[in-house]
PDB file of N, CA, C and O in Angstrom:
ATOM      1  N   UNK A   1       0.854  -1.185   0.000  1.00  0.00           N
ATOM      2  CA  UNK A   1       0.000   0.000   0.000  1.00  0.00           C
ATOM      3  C   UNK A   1       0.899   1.247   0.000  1.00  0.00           C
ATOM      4  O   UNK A   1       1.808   1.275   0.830  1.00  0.00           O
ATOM      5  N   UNK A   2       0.735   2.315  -0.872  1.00  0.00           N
ATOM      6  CA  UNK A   2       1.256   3.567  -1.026  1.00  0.00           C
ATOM      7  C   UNK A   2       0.978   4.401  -0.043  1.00  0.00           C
ATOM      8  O   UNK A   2      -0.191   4.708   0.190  1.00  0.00           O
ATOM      9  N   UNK A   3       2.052   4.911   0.707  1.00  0.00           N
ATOM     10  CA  UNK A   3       1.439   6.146   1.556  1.00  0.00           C
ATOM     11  C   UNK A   3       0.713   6.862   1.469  1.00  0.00           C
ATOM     12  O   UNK A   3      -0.148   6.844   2.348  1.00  0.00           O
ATOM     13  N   UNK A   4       0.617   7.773   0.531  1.00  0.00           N
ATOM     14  CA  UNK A   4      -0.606   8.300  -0.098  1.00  0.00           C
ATOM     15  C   UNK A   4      -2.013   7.688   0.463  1.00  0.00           C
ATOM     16  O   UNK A   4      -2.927   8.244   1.072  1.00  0.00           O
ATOM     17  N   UNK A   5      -1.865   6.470   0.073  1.00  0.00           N
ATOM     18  CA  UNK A   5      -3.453   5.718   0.016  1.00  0.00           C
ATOM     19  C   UNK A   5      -3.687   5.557   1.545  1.00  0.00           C
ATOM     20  O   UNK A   5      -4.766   5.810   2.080  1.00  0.00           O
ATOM     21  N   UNK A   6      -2.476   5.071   2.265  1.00  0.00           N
ATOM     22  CA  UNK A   6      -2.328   5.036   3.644  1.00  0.00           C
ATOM     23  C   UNK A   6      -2.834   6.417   4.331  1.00  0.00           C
ATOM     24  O   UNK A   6      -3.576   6.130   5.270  1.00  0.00           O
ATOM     25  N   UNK A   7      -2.709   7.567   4.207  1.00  0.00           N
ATOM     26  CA  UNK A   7      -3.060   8.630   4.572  1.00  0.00           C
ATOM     27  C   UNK A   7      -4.667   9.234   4.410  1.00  0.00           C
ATOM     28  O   UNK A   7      -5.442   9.661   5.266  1.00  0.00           O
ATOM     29  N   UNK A   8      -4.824   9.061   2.780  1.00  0.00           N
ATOM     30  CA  UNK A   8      -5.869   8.944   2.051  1.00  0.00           C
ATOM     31  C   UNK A   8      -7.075   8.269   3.454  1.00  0.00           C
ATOM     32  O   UNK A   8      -7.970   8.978   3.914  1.00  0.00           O
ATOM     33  N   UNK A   9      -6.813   6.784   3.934  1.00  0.00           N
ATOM     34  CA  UNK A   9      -7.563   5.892   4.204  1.00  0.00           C
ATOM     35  C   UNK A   9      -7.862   6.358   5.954  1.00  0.00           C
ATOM     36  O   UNK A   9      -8.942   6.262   6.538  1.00  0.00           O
ATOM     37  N   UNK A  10      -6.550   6.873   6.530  1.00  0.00           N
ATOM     38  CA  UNK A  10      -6.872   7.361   7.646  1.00  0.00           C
ATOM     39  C   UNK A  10      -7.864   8.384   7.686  1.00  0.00           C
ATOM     40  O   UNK A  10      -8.889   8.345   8.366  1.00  0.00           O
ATOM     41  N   UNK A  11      -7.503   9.316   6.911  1.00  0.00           N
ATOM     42  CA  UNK A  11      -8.168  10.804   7.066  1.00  0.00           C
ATOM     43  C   UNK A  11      -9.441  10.630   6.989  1.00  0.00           C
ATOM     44  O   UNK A  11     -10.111  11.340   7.739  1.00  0.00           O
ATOM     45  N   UNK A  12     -10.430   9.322   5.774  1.00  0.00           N
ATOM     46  CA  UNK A  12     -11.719   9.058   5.874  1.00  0.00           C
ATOM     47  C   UNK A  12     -11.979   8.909   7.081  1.00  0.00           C
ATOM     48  O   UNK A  12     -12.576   9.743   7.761  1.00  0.00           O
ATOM     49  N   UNK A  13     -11.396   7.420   7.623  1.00  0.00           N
ATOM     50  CA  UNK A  13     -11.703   7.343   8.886  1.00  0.00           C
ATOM     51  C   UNK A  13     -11.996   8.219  10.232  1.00  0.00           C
ATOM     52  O   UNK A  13     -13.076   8.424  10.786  1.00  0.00           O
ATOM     53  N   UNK A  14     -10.845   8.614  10.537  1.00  0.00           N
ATOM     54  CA  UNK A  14     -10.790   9.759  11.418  1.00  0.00           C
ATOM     55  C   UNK A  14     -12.404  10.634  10.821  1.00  0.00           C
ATOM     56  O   UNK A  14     -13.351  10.477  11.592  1.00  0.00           O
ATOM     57  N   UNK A  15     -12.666  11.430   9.634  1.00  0.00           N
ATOM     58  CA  UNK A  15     -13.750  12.106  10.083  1.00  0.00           C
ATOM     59  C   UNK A  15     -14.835  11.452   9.520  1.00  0.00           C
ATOM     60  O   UNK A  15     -15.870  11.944   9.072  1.00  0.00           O
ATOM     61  N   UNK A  16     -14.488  10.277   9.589  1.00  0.00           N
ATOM     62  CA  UNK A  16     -16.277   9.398  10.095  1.00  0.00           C
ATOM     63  C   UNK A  16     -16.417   9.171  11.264  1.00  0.00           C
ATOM     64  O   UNK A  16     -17.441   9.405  11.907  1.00  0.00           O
ATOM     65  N   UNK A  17     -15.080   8.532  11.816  1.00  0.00           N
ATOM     66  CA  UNK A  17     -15.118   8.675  13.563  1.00  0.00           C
ATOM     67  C   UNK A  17     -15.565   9.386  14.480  1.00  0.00           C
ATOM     68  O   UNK A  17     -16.436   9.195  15.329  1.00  0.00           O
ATOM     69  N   UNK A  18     -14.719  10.457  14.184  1.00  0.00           N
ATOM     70  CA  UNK A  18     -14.204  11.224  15.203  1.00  0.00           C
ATOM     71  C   UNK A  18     -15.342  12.748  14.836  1.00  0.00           C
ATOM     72  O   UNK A  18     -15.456  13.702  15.605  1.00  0.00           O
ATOM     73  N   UNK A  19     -16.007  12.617  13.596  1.00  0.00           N
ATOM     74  CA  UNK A  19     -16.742  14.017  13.362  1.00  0.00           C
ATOM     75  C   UNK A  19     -15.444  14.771  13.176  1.00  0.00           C
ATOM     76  O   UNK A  19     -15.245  15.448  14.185  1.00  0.00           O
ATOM     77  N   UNK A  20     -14.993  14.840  12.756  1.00  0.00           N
ATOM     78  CA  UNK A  20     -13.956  16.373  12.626  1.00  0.00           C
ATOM     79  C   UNK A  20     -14.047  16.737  10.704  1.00  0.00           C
ATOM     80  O   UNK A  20     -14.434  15.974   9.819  1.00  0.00           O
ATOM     81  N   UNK A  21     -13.789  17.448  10.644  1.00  0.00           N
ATOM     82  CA  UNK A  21     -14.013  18.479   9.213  1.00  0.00           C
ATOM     83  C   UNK A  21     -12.332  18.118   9.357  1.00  0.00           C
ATOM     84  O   UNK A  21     -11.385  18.112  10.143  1.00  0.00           O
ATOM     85  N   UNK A  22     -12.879  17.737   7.524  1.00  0.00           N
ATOM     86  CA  UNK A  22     -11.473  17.126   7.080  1.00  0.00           C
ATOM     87  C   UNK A  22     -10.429  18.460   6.713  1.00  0.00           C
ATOM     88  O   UNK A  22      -9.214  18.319   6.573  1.00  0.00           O
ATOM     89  N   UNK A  23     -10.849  19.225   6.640  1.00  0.00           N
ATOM     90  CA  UNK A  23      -9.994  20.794   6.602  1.00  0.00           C
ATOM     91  C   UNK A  23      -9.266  20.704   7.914  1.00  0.00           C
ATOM     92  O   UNK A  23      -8.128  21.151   7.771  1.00  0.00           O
ATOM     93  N   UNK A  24      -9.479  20.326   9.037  1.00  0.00           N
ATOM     94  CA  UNK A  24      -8.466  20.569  10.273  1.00  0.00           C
ATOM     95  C   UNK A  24      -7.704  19.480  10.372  1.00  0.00           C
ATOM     96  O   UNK A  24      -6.667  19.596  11.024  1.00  0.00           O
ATOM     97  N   UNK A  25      -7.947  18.499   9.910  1.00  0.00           N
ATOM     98  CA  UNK A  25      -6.374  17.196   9.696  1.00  0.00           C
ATOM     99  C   UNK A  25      -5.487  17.432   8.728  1.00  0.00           C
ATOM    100  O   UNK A  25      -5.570  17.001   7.578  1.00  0.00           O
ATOM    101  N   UNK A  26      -4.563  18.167   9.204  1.00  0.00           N
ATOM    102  CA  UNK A  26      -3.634  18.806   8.204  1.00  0.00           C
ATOM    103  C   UNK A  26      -2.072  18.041   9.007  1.00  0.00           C
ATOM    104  O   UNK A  26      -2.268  17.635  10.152  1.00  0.00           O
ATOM    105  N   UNK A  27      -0.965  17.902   8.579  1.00  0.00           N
ATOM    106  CA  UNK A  27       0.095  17.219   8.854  1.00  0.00           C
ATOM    107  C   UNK A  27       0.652  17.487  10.635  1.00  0.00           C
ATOM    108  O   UNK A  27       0.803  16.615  11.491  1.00  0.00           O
ATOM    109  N   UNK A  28       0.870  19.012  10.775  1.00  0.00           N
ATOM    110  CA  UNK A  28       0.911  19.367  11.674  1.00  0.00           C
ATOM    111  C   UNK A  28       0.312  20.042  13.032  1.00  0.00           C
ATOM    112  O   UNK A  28       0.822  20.659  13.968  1.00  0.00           O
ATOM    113  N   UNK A  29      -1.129  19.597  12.668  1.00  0.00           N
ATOM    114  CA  UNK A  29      -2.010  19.573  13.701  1.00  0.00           C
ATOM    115  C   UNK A  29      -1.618  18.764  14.682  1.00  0.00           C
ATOM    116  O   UNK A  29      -0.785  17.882  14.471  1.00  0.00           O
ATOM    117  N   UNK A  30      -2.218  18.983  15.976  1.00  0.00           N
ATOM    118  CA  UNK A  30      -2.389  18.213  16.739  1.00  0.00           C
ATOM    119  C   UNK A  30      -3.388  17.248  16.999  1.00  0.00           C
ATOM    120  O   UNK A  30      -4.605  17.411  17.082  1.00  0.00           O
ATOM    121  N   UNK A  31      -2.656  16.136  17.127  1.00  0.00           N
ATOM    122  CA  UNK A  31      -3.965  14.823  17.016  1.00  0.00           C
ATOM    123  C   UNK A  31      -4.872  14.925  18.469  1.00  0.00           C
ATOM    124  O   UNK A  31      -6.054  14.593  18.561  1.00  0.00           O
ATOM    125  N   UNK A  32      -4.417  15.217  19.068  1.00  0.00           N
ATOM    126  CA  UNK A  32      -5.044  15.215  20.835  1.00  0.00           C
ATOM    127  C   UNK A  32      -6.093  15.786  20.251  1.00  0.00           C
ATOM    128  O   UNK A  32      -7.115  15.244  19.828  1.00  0.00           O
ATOM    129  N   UNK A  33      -5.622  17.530  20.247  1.00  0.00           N
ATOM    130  CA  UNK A  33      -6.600  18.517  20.392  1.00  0.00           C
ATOM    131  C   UNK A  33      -8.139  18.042  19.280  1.00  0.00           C
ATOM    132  O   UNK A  33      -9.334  17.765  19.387  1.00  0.00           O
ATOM    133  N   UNK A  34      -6.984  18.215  18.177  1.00  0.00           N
ATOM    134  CA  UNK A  34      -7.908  18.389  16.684  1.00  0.00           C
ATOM    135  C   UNK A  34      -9.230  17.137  16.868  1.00  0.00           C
ATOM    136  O   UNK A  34     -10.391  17.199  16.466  1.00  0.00           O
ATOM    137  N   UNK A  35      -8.757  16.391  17.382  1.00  0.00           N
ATOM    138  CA  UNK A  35     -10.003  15.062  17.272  1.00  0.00           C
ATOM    139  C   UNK A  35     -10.375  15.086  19.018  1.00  0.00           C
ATOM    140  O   UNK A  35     -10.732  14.001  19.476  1.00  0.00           O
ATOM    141  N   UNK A  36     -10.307  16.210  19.936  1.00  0.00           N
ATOM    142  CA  UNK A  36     -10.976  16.061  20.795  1.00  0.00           C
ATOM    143  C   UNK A  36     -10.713  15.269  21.732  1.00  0.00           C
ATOM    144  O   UNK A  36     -11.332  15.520  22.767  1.00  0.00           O
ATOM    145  N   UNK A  37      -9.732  14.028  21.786  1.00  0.00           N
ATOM    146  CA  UNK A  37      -9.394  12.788  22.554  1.00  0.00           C
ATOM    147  C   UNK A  37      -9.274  12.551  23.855  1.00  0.00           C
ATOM    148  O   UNK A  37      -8.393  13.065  24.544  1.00  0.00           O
ATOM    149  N   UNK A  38     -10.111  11.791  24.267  1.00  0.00           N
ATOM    150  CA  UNK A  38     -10.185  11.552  25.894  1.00  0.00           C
ATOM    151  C   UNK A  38      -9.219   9.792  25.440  1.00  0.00           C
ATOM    152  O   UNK A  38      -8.617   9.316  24.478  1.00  0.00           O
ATOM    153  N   UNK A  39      -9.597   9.399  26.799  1.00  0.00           N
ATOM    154  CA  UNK A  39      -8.876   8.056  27.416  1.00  0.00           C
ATOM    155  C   UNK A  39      -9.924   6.545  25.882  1.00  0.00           C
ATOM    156  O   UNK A  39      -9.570   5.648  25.117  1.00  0.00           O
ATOM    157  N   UNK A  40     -11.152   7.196  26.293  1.00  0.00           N
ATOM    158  CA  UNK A  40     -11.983   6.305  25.639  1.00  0.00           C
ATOM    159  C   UNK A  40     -12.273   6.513  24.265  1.00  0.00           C
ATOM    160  O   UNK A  40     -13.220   5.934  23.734  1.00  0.00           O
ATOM    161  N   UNK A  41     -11.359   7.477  23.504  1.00  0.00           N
ATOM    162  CA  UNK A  41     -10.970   7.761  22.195  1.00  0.00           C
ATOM    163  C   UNK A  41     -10.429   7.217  21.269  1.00  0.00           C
ATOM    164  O   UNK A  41     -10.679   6.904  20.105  1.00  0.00           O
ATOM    165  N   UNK A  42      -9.114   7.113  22.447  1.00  0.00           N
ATOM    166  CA  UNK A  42      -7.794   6.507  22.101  1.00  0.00           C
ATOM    167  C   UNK A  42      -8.386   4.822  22.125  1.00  0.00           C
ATOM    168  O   UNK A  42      -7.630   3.879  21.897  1.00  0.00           O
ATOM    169  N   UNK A  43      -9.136   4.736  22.286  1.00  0.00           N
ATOM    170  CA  UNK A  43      -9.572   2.978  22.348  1.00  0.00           C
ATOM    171  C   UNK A  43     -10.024   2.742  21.182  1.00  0.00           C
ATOM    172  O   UNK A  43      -9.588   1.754  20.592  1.00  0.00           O
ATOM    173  N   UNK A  44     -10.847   3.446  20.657  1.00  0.00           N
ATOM    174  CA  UNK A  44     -12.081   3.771  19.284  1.00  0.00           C
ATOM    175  C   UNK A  44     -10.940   3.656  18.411  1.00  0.00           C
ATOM    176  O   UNK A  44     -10.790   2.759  17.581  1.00  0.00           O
ATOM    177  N   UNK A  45     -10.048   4.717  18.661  1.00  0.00           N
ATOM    178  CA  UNK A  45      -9.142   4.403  17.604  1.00  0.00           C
ATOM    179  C   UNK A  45      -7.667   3.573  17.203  1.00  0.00           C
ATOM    180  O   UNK A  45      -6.929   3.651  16.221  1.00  0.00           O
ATOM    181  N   UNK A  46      -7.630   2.927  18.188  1.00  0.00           N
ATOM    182  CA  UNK A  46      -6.913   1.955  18.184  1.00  0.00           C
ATOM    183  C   UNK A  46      -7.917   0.691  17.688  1.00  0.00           C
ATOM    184  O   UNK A  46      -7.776  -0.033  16.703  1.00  0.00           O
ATOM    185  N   UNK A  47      -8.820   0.681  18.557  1.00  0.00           N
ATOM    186  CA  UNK A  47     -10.189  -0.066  17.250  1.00  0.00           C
ATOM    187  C   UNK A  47      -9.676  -0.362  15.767  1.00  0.00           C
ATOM    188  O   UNK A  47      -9.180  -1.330  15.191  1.00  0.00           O
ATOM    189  N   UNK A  48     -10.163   1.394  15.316  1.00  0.00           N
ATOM    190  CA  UNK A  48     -10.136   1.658  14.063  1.00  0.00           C
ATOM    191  C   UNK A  48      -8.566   1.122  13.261  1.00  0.00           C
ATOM    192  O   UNK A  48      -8.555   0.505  12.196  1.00  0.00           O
ATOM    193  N   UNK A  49      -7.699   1.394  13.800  1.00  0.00           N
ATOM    194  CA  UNK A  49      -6.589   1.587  12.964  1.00  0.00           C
ATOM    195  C   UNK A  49      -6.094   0.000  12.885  1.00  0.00           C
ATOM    196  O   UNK A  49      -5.228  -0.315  12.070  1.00  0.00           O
ATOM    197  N   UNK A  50      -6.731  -1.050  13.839  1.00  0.00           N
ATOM    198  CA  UNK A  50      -6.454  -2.467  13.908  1.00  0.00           C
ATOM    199  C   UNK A  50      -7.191  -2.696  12.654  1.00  0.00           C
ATOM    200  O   UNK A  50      -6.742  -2.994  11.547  1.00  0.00           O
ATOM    201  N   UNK A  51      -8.575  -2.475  13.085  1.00  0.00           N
ATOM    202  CA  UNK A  51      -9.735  -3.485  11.954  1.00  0.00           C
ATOM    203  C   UNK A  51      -9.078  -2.537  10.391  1.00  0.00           C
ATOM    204  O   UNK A  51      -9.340  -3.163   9.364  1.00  0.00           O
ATOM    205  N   UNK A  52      -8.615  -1.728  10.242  1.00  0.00           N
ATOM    206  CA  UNK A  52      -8.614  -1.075   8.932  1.00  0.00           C
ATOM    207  C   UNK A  52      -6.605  -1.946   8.498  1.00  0.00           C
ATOM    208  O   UNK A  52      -6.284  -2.173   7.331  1.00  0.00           O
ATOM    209  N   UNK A  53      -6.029  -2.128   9.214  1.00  0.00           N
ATOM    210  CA  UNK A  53      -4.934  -2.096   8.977  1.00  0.00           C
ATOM    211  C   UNK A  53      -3.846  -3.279   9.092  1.00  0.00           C
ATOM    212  O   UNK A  53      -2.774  -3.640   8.606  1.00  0.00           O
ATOM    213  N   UNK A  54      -4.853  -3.668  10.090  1.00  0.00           N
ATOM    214  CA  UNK A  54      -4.373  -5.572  10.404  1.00  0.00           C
ATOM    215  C   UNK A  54      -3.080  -5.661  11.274  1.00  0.00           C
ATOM    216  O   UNK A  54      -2.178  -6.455  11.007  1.00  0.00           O
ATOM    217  N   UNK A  55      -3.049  -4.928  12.175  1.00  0.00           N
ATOM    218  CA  UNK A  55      -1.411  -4.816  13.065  1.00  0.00           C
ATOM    219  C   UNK A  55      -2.530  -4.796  14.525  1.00  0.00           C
ATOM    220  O   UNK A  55      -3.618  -4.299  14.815  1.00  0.00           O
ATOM    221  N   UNK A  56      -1.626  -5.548  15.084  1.00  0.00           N
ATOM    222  CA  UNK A  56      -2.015  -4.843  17.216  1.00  0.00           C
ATOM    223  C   UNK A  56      -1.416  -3.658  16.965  1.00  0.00           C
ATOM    224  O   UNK A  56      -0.678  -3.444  16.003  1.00  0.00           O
ATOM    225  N   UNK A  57      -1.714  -2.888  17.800  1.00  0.00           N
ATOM    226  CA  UNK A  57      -1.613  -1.755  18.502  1.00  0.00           C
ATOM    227  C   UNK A  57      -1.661  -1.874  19.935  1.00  0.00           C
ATOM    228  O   UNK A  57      -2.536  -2.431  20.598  1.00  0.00           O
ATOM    229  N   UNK A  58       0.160  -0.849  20.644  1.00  0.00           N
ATOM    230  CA  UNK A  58       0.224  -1.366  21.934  1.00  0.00           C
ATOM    231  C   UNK A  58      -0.053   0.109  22.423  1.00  0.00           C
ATOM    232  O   UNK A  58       0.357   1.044  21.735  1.00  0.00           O
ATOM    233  N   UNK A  59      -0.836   0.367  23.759  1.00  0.00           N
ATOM    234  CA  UNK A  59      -0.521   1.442  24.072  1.00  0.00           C
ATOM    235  C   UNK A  59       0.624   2.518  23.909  1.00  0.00           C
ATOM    236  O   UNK A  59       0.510   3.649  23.435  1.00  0.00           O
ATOM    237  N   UNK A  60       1.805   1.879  24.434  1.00  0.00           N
ATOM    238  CA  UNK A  60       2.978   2.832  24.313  1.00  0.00           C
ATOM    239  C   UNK A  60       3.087   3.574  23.287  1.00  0.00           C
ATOM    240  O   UNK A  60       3.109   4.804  23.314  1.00  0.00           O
ATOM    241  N   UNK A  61       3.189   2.647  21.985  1.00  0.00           N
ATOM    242  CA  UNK A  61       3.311   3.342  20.552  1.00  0.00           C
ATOM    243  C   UNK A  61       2.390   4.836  20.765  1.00  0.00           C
ATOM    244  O   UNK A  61       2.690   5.795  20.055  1.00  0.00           O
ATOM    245  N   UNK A  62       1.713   4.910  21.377  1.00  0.00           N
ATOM    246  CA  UNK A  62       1.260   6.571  21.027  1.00  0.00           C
ATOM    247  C   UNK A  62       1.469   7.416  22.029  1.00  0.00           C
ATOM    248  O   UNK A  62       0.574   8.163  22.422  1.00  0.00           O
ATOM    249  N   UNK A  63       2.739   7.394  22.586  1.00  0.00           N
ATOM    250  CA  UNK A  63       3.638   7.922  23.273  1.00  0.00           C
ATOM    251  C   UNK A  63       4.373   9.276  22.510  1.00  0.00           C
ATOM    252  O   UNK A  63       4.508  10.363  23.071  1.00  0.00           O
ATOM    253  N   UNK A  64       4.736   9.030  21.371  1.00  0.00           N
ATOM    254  CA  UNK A  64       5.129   9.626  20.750  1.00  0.00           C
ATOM    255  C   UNK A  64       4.585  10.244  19.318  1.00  0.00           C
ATOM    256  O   UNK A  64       5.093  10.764  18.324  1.00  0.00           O
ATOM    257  N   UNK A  65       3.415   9.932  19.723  1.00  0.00           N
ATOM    258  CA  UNK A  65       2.791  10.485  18.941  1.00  0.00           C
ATOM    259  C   UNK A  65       2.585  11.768  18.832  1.00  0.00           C
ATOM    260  O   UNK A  65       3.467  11.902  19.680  1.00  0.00           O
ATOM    261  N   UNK A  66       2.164  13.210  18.529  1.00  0.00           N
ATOM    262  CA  UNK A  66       1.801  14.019  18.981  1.00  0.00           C
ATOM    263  C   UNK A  66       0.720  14.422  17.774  1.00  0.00           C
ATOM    264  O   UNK A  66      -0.491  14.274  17.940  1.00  0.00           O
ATOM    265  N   UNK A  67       1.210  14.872  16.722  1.00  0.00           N
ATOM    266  CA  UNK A  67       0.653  15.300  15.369  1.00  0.00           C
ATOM    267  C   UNK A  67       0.190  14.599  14.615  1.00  0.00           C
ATOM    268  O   UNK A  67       0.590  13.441  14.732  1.00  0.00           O
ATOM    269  N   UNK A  68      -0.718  14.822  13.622  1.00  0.00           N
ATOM    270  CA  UNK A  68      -1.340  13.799  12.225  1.00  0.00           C
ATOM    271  C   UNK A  68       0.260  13.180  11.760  1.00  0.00           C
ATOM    272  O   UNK A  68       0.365  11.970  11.557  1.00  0.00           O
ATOM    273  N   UNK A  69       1.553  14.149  11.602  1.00  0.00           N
ATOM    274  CA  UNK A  69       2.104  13.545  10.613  1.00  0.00           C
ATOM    275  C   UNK A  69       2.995  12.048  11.631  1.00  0.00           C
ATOM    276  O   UNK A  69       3.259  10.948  11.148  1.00  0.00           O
ATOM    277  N   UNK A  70       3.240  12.431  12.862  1.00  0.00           N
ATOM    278  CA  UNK A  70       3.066  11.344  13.991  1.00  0.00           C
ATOM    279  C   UNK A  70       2.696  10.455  13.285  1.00  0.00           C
ATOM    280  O   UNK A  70       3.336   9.663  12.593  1.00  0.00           O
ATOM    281  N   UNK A  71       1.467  10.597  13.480  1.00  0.00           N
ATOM    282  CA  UNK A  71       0.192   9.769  13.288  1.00  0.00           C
ATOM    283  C   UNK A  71       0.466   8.540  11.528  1.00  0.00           C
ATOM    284  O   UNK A  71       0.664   7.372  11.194  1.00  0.00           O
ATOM    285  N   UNK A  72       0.322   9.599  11.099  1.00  0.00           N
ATOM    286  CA  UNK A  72       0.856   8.657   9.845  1.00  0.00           C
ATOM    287  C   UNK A  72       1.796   8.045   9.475  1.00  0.00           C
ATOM    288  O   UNK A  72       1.685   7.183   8.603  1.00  0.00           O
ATOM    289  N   UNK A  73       2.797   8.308   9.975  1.00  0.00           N
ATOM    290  CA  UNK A  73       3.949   7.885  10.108  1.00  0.00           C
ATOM    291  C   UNK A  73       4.671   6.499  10.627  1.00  0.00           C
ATOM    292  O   UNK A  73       5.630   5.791  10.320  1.00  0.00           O
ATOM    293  N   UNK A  74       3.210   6.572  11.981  1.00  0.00           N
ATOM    294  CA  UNK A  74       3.496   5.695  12.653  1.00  0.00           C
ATOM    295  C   UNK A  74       3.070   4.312  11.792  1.00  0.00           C
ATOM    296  O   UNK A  74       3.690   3.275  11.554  1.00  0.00           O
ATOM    297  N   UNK A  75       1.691   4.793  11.427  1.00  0.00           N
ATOM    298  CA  UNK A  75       0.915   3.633  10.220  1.00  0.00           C
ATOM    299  C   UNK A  75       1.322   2.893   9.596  1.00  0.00           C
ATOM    300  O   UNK A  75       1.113   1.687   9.460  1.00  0.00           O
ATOM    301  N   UNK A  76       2.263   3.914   8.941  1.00  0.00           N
ATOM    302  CA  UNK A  76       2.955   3.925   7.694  1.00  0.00           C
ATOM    303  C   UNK A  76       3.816   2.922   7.969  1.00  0.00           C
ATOM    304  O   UNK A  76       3.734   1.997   7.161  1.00  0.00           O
ATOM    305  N   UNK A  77       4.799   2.749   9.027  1.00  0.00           N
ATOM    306  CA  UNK A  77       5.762   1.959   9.461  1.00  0.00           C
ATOM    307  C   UNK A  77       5.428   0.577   9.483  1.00  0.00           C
ATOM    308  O   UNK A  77       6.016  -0.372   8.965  1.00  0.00           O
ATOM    309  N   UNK A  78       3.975   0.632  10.439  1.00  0.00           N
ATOM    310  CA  UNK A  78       3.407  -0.418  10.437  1.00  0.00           C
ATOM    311  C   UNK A  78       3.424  -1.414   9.525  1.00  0.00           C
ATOM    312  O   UNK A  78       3.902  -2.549   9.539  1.00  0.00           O
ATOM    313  N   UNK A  79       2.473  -0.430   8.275  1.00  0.00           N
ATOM    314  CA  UNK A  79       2.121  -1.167   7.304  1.00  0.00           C
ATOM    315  C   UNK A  79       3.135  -1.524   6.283  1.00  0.00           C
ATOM    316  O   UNK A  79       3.052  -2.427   5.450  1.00  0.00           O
ATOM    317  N   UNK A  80       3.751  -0.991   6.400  1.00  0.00           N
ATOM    318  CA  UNK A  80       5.385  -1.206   5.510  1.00  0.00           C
ATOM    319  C   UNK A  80       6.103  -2.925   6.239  1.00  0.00           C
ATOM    320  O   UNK A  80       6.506  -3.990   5.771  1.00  0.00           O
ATOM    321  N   UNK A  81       5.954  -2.422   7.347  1.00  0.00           N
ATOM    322  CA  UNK A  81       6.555  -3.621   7.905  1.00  0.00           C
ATOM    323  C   UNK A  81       5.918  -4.869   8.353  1.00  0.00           C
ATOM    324  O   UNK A  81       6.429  -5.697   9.106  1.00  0.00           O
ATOM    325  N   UNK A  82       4.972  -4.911   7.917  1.00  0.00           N
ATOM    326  CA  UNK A  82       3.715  -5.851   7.676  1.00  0.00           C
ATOM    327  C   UNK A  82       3.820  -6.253   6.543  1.00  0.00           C
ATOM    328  O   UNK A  82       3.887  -7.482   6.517  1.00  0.00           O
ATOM    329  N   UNK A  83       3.885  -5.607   5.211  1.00  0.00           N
ATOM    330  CA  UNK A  83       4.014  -6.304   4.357  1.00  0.00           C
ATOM    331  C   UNK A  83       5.503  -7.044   3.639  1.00  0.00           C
ATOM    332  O   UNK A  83       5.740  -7.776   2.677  1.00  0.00           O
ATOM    333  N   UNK A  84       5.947  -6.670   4.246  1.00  0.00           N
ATOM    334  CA  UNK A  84       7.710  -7.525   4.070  1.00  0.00           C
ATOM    335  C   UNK A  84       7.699  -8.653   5.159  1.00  0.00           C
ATOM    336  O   UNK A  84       8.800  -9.147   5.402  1.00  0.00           O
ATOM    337  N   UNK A  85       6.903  -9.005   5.667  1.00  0.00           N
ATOM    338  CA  UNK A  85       7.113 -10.273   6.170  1.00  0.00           C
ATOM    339  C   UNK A  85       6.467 -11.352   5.577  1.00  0.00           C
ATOM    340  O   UNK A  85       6.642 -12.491   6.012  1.00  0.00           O
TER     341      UNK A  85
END
């Protein structure tokens, strides 16, 4: 999968999820703020990013998260390294 499409596929998600207007997920937003995120957020979307993407997701990993491009990045890794095995 192309990053692009990888990004592409989040950003639907996120504002079917999360309600947010796809105009404020921009690279260097903040993911906290911009999508509103409590404790029981971060669950929804760890949800989401499993069933869409096919990896666990461990808490820690979003440690370092801060921003969308964080955010994609992190995916991105994922899914990169998911498919070379």
């Amino acid at each position: 999968m192309k990053n692009e499409e990888v990004i592409e596929k989040i950003n639907e998600f996120l504002v079917e999820e999360f309600e947010v207007e796809a105009e404020r997920i921009v690279p260097e937003a903040n993911l906290k703020e911009t999508l509103e995120l409590d404790s029981l957020d971060y669950i929804d979307l760890v949800v989401v990013i499993e069933s869409n993407f096919s990896f666990k997701v461990k808490p820690e990993d979003f440690v370092n998260i801060q921003s969308f491009q964080d955010f994609y990045d992190y995916v991105i890794s994922r899914v990169n390294s998911k498919e070379l095995v």
